[in-house]
SELO-193405 format. One record per residue: y, z, x of N, C-alpha, C in turn; residue in three letters. Coordinates in steps of 0.1 Angstrom, whole numbers, padded with zeros to 4 digits, always signed. Example, Ala and Ser with C-alpha at 12.3 -4.5 7.8 and 13.67 -1.06 7.14 Angstrom:
2
-0057+0078+0132-0045+0078+0123-0033+0078+0132ALA-0022+0071+0128-0011+0071+0137+0000+0079+0129SER
***
This chain:
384
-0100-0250+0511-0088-0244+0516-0079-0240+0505UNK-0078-0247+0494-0071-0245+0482-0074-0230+0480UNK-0085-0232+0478-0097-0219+0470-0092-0205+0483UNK-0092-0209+0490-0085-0200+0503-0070-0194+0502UNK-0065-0202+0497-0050-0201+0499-0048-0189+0486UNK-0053-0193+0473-0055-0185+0463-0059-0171+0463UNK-0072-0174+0469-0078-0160+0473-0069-0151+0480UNK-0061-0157+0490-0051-0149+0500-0038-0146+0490UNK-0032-0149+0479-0025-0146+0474-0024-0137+0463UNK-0042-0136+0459-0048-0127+0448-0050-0111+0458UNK-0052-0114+0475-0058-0102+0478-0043-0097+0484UNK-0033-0105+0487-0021-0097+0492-0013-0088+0480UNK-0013-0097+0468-0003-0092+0457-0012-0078+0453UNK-0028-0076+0456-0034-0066+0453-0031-0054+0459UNK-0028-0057+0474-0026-0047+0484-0016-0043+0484UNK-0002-0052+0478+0009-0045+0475+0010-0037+0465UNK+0000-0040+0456+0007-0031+0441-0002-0018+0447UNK-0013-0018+0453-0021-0005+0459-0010+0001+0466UNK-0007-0002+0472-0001+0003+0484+0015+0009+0481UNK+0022+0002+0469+0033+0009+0462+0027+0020+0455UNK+0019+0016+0445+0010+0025+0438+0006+0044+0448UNK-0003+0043+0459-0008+0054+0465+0007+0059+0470UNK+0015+0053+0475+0028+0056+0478+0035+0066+0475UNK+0041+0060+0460+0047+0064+0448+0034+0080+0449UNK+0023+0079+0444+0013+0088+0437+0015+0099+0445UNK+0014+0095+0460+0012+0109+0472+0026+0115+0476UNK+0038+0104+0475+0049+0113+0475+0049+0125+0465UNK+0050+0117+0449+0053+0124+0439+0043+0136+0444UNK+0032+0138+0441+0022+0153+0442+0025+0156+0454UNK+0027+0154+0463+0030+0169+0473+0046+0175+0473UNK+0056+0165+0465+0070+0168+0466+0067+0177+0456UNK+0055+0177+0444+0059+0184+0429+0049+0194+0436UNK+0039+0196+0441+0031+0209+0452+0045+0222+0456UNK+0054+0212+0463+0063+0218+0470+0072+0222+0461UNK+0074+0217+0452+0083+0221+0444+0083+0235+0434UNK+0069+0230+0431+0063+0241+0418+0060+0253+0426UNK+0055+0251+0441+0058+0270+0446+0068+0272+0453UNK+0075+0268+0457+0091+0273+0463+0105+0271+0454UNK+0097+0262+0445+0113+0257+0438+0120+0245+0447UNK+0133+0239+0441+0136+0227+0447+0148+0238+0457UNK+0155+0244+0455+0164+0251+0459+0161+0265+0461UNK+0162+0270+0473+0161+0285+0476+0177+0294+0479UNK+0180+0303+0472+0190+0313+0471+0188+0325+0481UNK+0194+0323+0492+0185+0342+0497+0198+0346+0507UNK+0200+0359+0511+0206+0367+0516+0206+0362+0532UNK+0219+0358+0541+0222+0353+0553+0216+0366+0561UNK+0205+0358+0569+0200+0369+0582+0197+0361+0592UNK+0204+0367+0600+0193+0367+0613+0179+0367+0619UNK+0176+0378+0613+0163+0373+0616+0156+0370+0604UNK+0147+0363+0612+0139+0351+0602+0123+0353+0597UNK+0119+0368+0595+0109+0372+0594+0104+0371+0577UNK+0097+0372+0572+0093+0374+0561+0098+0383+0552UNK+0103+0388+0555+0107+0407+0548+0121+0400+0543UNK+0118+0401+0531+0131+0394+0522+0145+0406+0524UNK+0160+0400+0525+0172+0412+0527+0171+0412+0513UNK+0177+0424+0509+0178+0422+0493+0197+0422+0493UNK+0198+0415+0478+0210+0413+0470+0203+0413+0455UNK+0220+0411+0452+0217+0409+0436+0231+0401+0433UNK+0229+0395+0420+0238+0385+0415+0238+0395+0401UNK+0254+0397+0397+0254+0400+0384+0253+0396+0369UNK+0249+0398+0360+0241+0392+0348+0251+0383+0343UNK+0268+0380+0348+0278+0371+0342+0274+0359+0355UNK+0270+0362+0365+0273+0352+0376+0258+0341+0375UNK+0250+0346+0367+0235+0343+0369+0236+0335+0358UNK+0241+0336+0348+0247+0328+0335+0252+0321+0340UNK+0264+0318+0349+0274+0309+0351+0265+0300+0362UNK+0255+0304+0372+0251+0299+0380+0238+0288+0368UNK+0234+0293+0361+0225+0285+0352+0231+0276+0342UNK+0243+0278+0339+0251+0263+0332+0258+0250+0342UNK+0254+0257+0356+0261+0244+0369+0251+0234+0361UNK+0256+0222+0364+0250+0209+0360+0237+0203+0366UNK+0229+0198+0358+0215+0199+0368+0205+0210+0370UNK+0212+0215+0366+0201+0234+0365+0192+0241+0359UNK+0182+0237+0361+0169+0240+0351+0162+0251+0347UNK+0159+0257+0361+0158+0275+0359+0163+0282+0372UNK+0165+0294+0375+0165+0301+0381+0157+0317+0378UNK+0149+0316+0389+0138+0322+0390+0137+0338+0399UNK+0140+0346+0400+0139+0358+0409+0127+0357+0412UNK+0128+0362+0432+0114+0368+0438+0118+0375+0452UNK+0106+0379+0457+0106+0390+0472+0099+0383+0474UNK+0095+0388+0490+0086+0385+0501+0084+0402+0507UNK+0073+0402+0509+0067+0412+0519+0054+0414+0525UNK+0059+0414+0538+0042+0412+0546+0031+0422+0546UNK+0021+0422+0545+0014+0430+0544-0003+0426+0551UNK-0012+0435+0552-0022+0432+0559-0033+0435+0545UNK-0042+0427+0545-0052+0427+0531-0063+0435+0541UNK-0071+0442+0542-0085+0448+0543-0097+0447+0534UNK-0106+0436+0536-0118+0438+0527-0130+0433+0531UNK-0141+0437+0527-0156+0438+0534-0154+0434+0551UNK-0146+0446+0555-0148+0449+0571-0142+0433+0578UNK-0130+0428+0571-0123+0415+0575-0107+0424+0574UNK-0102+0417+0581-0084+0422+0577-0074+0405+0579UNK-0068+0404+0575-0064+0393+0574-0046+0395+0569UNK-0035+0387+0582-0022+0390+0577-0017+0377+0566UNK-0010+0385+0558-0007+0378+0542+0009+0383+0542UNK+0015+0374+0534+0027+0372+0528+0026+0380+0515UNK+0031+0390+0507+0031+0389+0488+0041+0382+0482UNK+0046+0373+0478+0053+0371+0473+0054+0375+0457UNK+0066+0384+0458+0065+0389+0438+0075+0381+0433UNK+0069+0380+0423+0076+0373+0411+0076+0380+0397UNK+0092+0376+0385+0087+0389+0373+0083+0374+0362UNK+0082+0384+0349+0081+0377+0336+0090+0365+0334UNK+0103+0367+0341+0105+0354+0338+0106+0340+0346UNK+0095+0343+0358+0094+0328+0363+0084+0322+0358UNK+0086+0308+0363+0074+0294+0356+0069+0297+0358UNK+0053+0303+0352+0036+0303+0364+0030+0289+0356UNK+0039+0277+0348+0031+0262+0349+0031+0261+0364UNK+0031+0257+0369+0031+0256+0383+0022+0260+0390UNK+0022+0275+0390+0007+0281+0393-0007+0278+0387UNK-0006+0280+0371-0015+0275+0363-0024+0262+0365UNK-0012+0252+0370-0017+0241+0379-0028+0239+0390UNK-0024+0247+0400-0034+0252+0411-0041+0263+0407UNK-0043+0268+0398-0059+0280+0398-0075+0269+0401UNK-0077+0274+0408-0092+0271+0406-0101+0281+0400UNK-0093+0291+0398-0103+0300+0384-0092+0313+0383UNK-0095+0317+0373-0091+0331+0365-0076+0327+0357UNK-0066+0339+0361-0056+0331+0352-0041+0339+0360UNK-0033+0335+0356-0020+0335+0361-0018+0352+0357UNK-0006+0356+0362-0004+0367+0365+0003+0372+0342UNK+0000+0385+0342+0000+0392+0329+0014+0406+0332UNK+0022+0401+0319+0033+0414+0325+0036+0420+0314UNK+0027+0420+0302+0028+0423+0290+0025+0438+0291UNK+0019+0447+0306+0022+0458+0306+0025+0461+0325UNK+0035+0467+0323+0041+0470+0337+0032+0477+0346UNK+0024+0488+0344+0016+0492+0351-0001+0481+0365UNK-0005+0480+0351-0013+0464+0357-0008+0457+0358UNK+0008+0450+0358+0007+0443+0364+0005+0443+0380UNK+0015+0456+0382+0012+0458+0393+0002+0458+0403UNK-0007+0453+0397-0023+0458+0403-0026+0444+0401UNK-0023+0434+0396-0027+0422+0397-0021+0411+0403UNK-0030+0409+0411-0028+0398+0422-0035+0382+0425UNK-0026+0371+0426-0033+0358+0433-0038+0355+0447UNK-0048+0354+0447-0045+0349+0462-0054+0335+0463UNK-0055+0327+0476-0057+0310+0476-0069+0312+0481UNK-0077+0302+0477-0092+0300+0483-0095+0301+0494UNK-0084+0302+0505-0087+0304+0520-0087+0317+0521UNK-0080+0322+0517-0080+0339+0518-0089+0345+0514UNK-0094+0338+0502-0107+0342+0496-0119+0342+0501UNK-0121+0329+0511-0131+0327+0515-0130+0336+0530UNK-0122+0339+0542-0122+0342+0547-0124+0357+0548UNK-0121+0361+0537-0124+0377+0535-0136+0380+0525UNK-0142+0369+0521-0155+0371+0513-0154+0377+0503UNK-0141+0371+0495-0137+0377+0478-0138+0370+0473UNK-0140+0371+0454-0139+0364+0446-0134+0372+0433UNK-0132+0361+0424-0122+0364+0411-0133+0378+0402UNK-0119+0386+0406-0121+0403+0398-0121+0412+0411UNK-0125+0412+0425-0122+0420+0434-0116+0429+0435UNK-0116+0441+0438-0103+0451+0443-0104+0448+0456UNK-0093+0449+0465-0096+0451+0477-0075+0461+0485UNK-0075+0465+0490-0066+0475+0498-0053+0466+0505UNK-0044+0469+0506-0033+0456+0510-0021+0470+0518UNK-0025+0470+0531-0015+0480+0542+0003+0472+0542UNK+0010+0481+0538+0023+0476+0540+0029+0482+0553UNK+0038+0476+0566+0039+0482+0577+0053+0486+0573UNK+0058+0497+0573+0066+0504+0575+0064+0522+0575UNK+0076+0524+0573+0075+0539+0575+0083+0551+0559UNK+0075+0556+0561+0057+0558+0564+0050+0543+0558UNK+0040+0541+0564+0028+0534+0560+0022+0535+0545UNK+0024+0523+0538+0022+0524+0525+0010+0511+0523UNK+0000+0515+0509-0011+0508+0507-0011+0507+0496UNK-0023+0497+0488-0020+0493+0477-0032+0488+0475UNK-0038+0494+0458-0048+0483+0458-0046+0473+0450UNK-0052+0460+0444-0050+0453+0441-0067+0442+0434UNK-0060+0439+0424-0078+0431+0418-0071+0417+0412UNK-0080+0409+0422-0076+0392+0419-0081+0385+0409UNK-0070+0384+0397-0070+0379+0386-0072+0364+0389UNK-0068+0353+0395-0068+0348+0399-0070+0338+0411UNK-0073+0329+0419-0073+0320+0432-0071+0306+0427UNK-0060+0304+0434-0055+0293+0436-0059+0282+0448UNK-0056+0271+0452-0055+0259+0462-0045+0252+0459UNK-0034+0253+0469-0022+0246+0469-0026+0229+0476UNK-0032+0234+0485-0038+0223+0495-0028+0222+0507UNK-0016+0228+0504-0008+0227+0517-0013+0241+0529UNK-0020+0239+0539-0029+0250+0543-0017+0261+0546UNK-0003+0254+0555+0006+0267+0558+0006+0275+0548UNK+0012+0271+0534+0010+0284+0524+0000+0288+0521UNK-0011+0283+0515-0026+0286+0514-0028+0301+0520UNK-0027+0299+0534-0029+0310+0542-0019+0320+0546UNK-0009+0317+0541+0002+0330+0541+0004+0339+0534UNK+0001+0333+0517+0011+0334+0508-0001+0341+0495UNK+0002+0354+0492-0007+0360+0479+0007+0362+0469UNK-0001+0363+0453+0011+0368+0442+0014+0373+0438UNK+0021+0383+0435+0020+0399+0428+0034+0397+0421UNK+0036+0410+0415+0048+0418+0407+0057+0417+0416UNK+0067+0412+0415+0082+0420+0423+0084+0434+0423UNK+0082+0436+0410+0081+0455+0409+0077+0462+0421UNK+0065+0457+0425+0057+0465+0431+0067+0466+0449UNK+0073+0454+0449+0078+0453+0460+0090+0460+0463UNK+0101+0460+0451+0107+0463+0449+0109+0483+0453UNK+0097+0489+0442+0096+0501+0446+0090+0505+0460UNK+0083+0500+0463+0079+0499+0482+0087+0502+0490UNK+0100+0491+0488+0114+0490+0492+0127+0497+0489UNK+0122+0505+0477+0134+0512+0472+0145+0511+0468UNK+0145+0495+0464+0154+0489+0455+0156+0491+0441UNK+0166+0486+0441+0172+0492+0424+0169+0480+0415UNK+0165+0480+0400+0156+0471+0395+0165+0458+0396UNK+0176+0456+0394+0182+0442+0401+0185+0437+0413UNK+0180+0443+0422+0177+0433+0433+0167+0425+0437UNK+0171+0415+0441+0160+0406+0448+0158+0401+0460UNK+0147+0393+0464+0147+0389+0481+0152+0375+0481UNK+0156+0366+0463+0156+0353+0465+0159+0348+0452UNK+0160+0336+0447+0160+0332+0442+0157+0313+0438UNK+0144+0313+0430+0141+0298+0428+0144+0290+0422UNK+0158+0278+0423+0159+0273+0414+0153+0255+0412UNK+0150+0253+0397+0146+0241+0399+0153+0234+0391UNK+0160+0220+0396+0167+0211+0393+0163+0200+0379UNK+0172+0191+0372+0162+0182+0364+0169+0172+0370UNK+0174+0174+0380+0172+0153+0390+0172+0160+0404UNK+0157+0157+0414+0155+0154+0422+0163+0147+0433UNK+0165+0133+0429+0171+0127+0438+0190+0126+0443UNK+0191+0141+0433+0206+0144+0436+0205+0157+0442UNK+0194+0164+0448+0194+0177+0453+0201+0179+0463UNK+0207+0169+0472+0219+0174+0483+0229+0181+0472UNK+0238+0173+0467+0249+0170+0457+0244+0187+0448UNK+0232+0189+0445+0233+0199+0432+0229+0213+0446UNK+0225+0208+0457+0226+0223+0467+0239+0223+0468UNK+0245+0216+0469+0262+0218+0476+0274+0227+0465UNK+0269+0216+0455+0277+0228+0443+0273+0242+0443UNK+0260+0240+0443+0254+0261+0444+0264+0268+0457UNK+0261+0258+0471+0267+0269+0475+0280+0271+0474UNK+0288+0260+0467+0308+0263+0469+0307+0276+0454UNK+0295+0278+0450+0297+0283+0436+0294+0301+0441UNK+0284+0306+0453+0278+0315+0458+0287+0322+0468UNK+0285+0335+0470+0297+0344+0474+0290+0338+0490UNK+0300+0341+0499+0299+0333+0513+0285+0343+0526UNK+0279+0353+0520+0272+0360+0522+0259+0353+0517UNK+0254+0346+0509+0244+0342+0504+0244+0329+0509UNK+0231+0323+0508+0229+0306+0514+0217+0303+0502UNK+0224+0290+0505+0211+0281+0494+0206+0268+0503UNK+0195+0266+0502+0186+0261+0513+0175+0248+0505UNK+0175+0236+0502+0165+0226+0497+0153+0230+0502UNK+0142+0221+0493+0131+0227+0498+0125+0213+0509UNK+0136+0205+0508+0133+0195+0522+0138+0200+0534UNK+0147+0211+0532+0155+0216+0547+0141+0227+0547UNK+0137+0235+0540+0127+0242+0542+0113+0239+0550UNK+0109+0227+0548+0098+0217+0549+0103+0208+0557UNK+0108+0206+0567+0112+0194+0571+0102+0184+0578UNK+0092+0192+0585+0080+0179+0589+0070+0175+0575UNK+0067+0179+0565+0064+0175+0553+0078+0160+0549UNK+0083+0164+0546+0095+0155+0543+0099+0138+0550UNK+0101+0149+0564+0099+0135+0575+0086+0123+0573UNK+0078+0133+0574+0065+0127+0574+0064+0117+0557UNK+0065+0120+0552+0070+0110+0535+0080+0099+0537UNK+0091+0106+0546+0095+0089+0549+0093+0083+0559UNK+0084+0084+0570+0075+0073+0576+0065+0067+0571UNK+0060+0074+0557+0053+0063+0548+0059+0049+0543UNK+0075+0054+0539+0082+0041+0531+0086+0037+0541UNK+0083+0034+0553+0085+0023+0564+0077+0014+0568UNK+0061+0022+0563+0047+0022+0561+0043+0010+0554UNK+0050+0016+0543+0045+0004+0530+0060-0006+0533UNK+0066-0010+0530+0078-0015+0537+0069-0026+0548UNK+0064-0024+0554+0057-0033+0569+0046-0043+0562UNK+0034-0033+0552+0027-0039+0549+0033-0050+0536UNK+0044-0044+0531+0052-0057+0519+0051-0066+0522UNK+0060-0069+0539+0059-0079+0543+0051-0083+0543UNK+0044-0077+0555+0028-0089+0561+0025-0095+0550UNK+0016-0085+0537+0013-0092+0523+0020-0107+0522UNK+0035-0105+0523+0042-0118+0517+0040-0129+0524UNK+0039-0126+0536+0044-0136+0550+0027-0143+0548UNK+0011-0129+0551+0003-0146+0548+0002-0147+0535UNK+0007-0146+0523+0002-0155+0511+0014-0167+0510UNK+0025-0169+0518+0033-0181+0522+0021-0191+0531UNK+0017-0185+0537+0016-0192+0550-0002-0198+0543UNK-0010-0188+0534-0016-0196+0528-0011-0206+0518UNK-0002-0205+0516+0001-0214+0502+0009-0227+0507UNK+0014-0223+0518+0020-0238+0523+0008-0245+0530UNK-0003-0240+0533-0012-0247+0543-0020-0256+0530UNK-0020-0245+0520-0027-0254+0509-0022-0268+0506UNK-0005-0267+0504+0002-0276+0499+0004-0290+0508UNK+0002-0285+0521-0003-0294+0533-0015-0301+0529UNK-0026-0291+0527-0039-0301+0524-0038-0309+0515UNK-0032-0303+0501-0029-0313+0493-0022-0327+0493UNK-0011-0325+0500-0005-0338+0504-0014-0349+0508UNK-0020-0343+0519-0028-0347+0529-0037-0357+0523UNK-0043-0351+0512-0058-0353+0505-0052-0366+0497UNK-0041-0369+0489-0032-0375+0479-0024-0385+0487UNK-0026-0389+0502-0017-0396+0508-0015-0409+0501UNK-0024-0416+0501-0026-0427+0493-0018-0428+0482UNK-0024-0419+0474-0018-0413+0453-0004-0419+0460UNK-0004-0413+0469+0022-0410+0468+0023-0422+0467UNK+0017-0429+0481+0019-0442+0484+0019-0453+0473UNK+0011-0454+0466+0013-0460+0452+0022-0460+0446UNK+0024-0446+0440+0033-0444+0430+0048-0443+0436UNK+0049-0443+0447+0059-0449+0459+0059-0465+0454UNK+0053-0469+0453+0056-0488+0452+0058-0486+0438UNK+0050-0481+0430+0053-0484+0417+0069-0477+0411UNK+0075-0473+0420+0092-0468+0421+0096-0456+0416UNK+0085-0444+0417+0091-0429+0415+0097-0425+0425UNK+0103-0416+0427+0113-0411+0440+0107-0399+0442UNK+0110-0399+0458+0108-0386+0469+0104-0366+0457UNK+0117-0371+0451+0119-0356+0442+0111-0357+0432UNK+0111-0364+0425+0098-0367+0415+0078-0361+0416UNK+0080-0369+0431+0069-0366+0438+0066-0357+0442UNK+0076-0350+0448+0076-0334+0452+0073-0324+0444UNK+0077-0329+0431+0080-0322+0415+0069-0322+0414UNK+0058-0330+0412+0047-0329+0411+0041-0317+0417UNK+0038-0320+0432+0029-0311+0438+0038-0298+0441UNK+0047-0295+0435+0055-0279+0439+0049-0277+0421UNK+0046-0285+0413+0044-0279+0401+0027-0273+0404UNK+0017-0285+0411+0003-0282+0412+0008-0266+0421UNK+0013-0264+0431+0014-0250+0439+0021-0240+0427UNK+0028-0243+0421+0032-0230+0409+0020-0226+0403UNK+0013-0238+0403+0000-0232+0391-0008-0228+0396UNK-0010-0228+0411-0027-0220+0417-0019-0205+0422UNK-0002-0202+0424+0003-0192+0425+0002-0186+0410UNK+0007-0191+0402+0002-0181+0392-0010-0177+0388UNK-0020-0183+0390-0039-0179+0391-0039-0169+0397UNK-0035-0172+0414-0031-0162+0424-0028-0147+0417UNK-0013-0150+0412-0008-0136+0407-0017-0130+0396UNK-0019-0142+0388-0030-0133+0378-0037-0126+0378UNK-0046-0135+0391-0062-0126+0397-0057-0109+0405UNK-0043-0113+0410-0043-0101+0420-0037-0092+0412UNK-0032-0093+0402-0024-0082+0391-0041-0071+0389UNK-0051-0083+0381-0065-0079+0376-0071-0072+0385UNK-0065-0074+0401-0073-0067+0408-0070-0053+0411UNK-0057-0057+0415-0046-0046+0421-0048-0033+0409UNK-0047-0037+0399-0042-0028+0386-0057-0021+0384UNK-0070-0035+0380-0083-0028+0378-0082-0014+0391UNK-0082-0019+0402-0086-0006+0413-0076+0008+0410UNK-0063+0004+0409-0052+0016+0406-0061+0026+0393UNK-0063+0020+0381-0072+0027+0366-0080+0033+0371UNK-0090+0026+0380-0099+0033+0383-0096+0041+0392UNK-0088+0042+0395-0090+0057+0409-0080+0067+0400UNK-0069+0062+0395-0062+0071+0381-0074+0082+0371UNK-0084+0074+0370-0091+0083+0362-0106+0089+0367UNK-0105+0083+0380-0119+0090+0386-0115+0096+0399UNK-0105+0094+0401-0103+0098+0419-0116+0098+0426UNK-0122+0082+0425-0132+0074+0433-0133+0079+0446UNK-0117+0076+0450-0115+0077+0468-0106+0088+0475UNK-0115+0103+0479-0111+0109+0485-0107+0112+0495UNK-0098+0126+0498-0090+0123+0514-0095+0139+0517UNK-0092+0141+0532-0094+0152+0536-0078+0165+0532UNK-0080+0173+0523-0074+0180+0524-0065+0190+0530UNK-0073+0193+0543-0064+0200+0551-0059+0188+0561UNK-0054+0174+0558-0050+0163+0566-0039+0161+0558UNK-0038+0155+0548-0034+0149+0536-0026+0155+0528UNK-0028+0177+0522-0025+0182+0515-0027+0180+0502UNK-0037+0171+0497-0041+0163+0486-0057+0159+0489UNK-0067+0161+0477-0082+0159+0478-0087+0148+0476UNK-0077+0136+0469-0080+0126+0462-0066+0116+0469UNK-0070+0104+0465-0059+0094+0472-0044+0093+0453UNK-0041+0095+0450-0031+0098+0439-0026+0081+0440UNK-0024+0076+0428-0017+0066+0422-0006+0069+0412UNK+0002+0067+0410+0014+0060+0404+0017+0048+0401UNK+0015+0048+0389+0015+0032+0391+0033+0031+0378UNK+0036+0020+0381+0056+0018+0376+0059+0004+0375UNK+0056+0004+0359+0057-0017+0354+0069-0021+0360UNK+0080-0015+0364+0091-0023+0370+0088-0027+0383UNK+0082-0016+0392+0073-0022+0404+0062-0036+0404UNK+0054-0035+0397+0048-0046+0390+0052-0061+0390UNK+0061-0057+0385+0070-0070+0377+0082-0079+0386UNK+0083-0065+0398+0093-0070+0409+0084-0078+0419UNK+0074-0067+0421+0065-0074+0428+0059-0089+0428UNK+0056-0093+0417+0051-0106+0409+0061-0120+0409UNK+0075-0108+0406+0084-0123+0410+0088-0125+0423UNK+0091-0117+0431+0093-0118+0442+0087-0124+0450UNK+0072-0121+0446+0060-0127+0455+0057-0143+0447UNK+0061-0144+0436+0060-0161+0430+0077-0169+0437UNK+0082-0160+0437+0094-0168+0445+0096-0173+0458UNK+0095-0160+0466+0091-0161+0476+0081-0177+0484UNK+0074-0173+0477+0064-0186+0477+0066-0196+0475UNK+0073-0204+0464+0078-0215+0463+0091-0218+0467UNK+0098-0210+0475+0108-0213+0480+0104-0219+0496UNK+0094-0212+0499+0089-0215+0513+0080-0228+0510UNK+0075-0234+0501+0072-0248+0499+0081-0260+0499UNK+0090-0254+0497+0100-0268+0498+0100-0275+0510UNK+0094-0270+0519+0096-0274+0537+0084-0283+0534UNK+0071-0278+0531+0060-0288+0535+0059-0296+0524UNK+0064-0297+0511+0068-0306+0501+0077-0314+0509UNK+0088-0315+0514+0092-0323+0526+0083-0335+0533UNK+0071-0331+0531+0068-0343+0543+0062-0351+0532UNK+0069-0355+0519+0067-0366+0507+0071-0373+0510UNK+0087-0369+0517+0097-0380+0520+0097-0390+0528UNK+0085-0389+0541+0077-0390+0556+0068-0404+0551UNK+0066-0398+0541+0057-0410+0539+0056-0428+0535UNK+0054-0432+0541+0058-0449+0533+0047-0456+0526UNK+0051-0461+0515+0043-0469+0503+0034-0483+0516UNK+0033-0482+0527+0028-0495+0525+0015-0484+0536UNK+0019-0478+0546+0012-0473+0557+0001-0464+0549UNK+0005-0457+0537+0000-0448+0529-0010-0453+0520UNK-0008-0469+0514-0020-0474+0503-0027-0479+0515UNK-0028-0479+0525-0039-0482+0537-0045-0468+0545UNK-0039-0461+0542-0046-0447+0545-0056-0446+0539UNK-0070-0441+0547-0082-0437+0543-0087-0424+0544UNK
***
């Protein structure tokens, strides 16, 4: 039973540090997924309607300065949106372009290629001609990296475009996957007949996360009252939601974890008593006190909880390494948005974890260390 109680305290403290661990791992990668292609903050022109087809504005070259020294402000990024239809080997398929110029992040992108390479603006002409698009798109139209293939823009007149995919990406979030190809702004730009400073948007990305209410709010008291700026949690809201019914998730299983490695460790401390009735009763006549005695066997339960913690740190931790560097245990991607189960692992989590769970524990022993007091030296050296 001892050996029981231990085991149950080595496999709970394991399941918590997992279970903070995948937590932490799968929030972080799909919040930085979502981040790295929309940006934390979106800037765009107040419409009505809610179609893809970016309104254009522009922000002047003193306001774009003053907007990039707000506090918290990491980059701001120009782009468009415009819908278009792709045509290739006798497939047609409706697509988003989103352009972007020379000066946005493609780390981000570079991230998600699964082959070729990020977009080239070192000459204005090809750029224009070169395009990303996502392995779904790819596969469904039966392309691959170097392709030309024809891209119908619906307006008037009717404009087309060809285009050769430098690269394919996998975001793993399928909604974009399947909407969304990358091109020039340029290209959109003249399509549209805008003047080279306008844009459909703007992406900005923050350097603290967890103040992105607070750093949207200043953008917008900072933005002429025609413009809106939009998080990319108000953007994504069932992605988001869905992240925090995890931490209610893990939160549930904290407990349970704690509740049976108590309930093993007091049953131990029970058997122990149990097994030792006699021992007390003795050392009861021979004149140690209640607390003394207690002291004892709350010291024997500190020491099989720390074995406990030990074993389950060695376990907890061994399993986190290994899936850290092998991604052992995969998930379904178009479920998940992620191919692999992601760890994070955070020594302060660790370390809260460990004491909390050695405290925890010996605080809930003091009840069944209680029944030392129960006991009497004469009924006890007659116990068999």
């Amino acid at each position: 039973m001892v050996n029981a109680a231990v085991t149950g305290v080595v496999l709970g403290l394991a399941v918590m540090i997992l279970s903070i661990a995948i937590l932490k791992g799968f929030k972080a990668s799909i919040i930085e997924k979502e981040r790295g292609f929309n940006g934390d903050i979106t800037i765009y022109k107040h419409n009505l309607n809610n179609a893809y087809e970016s309104s254009p504005f522009q922000l002047t070259a003193d306001s774009l300065k003053k907007l990039r020294q707000l506090p918290h402000i990491k980059q701001v990024s120009a782009f468009a949106t415009k819908p278009g239809i792709i045509n290739a080997n006798d497939e047609i398929e409706g697509v988003v372009l989103k352009g972007i110029d020379s000066t946005y992040n493609q780390h981000a992108l570079a991230d998600i290629l699964l082959s070729g390479h990020t977009l080239s603006f070192a000459d204005t002409i090809p750029a224009q001609q070169q395009i990303l698009i996502s392995s779904y798109t790819a596969n469904r139209l039966h392309l691959k990296l170097g392709d030309d293939f024809l891209m119908y823009f619906v307006q008037e007149p009717l404009r087309k475009r060809k285009f050769k995919i430098v690269g394919i990406f996998n975001l793993g979030v399928e909604e974009i996957d399947k909407t969304y190809v990358i091109g020039d702004i340029s290209l959109i730009r003249r399509l549209n007949n805008w003047n080279d400073q306008q844009v459909g948007g703007y992406e900005v990305s923050t350097t603290n996360f967890d103040q992105l209410e607070s750093i949207n709010q200043q953008i917008l008291d900072f933005l002429p009252i025609q413009l809106l700026a939009v998080t990319v949690a108000d953007q994504f809201p069932e992605i988001f939601e869905w992240l925090a019914l995890l931490d209610i998730n893990s939160q549930i299983i904290l407990i349970l974890m704690v509740v049976v490695a108590m309930i093993n460790m007091i049953s131990a401390l029970l058997i122990l008593i149990l097994e030792r009735t006699n021992m007390i009763g003795i050392l009861k006549a021979l004149g140690l006190t209640n607390v003394a005695i207690r002291k004892v066997f709350l010291y024997q339960a500190a020491r099989l909880i720390g074995i406990g913690l030990l074993l389950g740190n060695f376990l907890g931790l061994g399993l986190c390494v290994l899936q850290y560097y092998t991604h052992f245990f995969k998930l379904d991607e178009s479920a998940y948005y992620i191919s692999y189960v992601p760890i994070q692992i955070n020594v302060t989590d660790v370390l809260l974890l460990n004491l909390g769970t050695g405290l925890i524990c010996l605080i809930a022993l003091l009840i069944p260390s209680g029944l030392v007091s129960t006991i009497t030296p004469i009924k006890a050296i007659r116990f068999k």
